[in-house]
C-alpha positions as CSV (number, residue, x, y, z in Angstrom):
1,X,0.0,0.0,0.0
2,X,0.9,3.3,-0.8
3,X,2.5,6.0,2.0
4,X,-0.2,8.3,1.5
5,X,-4.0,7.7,0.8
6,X,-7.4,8.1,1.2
7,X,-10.3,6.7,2.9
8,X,-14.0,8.0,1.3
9,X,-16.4,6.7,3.7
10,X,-20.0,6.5,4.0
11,X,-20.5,7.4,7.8
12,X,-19.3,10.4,8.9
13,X,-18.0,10.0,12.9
14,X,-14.3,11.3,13.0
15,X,-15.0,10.5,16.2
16,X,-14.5,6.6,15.7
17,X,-11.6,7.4,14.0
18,X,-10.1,9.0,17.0
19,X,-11.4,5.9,19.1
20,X,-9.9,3.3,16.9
21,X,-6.8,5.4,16.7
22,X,-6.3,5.2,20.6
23,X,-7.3,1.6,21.1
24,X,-4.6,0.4,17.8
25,X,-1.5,3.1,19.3
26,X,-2.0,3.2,22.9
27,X,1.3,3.8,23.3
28,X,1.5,6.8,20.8
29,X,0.8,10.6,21.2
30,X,-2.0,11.0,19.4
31,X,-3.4,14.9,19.1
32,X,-6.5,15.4,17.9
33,X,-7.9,18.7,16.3
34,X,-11.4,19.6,16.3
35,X,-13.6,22.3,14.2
36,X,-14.8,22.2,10.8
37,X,-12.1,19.9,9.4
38,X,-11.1,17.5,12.2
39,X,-7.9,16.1,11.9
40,X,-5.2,13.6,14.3
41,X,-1.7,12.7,14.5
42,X,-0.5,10.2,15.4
43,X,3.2,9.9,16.6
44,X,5.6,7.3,18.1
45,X,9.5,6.4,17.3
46,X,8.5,4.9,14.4
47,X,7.2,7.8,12.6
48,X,4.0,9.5,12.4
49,X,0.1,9.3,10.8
50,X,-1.9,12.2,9.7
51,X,-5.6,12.2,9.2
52,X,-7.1,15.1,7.7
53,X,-11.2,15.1,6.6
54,X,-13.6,16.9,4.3
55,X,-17.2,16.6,4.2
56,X,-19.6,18.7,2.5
57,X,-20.0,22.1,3.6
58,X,-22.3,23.5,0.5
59,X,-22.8,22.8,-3.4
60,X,-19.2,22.6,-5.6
61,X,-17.0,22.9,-2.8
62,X,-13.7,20.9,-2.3
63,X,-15.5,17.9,-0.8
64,X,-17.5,17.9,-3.7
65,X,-15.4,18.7,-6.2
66,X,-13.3,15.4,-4.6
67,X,-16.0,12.9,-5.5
68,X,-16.8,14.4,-8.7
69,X,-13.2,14.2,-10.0
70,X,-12.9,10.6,-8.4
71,X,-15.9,9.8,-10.3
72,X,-14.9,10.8,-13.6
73,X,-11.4,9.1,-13.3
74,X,-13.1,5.6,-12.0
75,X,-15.4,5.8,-15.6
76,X,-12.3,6.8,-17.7
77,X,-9.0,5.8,-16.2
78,X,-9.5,2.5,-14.2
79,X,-9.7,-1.7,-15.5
80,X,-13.0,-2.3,-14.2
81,X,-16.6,-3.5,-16.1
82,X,-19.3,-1.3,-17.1
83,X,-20.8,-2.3,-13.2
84,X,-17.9,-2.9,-11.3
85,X,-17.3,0.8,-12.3
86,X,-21.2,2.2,-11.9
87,X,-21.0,0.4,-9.0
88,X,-18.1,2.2,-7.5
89,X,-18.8,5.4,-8.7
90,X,-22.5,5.0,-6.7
91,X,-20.2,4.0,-2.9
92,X,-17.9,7.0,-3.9
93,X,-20.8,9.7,-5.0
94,X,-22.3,8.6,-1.7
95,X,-19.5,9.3,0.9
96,X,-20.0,11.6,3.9
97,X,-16.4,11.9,5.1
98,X,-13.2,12.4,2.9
99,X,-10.1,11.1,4.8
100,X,-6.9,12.3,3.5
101,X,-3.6,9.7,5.0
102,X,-0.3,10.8,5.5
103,X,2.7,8.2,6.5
104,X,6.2,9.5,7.6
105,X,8.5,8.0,7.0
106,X,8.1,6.1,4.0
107,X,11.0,3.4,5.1
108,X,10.5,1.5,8.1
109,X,7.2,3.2,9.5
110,X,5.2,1.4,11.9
111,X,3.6,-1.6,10.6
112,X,0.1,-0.9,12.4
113,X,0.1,2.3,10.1
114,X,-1.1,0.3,7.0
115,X,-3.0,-2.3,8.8
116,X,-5.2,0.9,10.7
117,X,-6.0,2.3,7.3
118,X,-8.2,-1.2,6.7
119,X,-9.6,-0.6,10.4
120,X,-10.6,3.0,9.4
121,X,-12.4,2.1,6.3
122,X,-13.6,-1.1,7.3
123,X,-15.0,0.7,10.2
124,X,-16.8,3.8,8.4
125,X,-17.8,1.6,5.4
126,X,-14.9,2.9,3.5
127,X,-13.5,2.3,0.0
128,X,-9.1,3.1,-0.3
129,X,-7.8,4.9,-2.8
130,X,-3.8,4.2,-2.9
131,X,-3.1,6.2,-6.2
132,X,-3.6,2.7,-8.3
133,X,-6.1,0.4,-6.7
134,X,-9.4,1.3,-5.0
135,X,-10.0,-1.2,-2.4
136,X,-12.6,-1.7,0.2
137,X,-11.6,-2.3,4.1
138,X,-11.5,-6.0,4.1
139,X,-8.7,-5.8,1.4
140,X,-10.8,-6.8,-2.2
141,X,-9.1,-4.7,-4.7
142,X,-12.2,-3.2,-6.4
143,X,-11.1,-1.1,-9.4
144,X,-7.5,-0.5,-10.7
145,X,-6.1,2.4,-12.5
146,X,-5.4,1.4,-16.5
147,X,-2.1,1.0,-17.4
């Protein structure tokens, strides 16, 4: 899996990302930031994982500027059928919460840091897009991006 990626997900409850994030890192600093765009860190020797959100704050704003842009690259740029692709585009047009993943360092990170990314999307009903493969939180590669 890629270093950075993100999670769109149809629940939106940052706040079971923060729980999930404490009970998989107990050991780490996590800090958490609240407001319009949540966000966490979290840190330990091994490096550090950054979760930003979006979610829809009014009619062609960034969130939904996101999943329109995502949608229009899953119909033209991925290896998927007609419904694997229809399909896919319907989960992402639906999302709630936008998750953007950031892993430091990219060499020798924590292992936990990919394995929580599954957890998250899993979790929040969640599809993973790592730059080449949409995947949903059990792991099934759903779509992949044309050669």
């Amino acid at each position: 899996m890629a270093d950075n990626c993100t999670i769109y997900c149809k629940t939106n409850d940052f706040e079971k990302i923060y729980s999930l994030s404490k009970e998989n890192f107990p050991d780490a600093d996590i800090e958490l930031t609240s407001g319009d765009k949540p966000s966490l860190t979290i840190r330990n020797e091994r490096g550090s994982f950054k979760v930003n959100s979006k979610v829809f704050r009014e009619r062609a704003d960034e969130f939904s500027r996101l999943l329109r842009s995502t949608s229009v690259f899953i119909q033209h740029d991925t290896d998927a059928s007609t419904d694997a692709k229809t399909s896919l585009r319907s989960r992402i047009s639906a999302s709630q919460l936008v998750l953007g993943i950031v892993i430091e360092p990219t060499v020798d990170a924590d292992e936990r840091f990919n394995s929580v990314v599954f957890i998250f999307a899993d979790a929040l009903g969640g599809i993973i897009f790592n730059g080449t493969h949409f995947i949903d939180g059990k792991g099934e590669v759903l779509a992949e991006k044309s050669s």
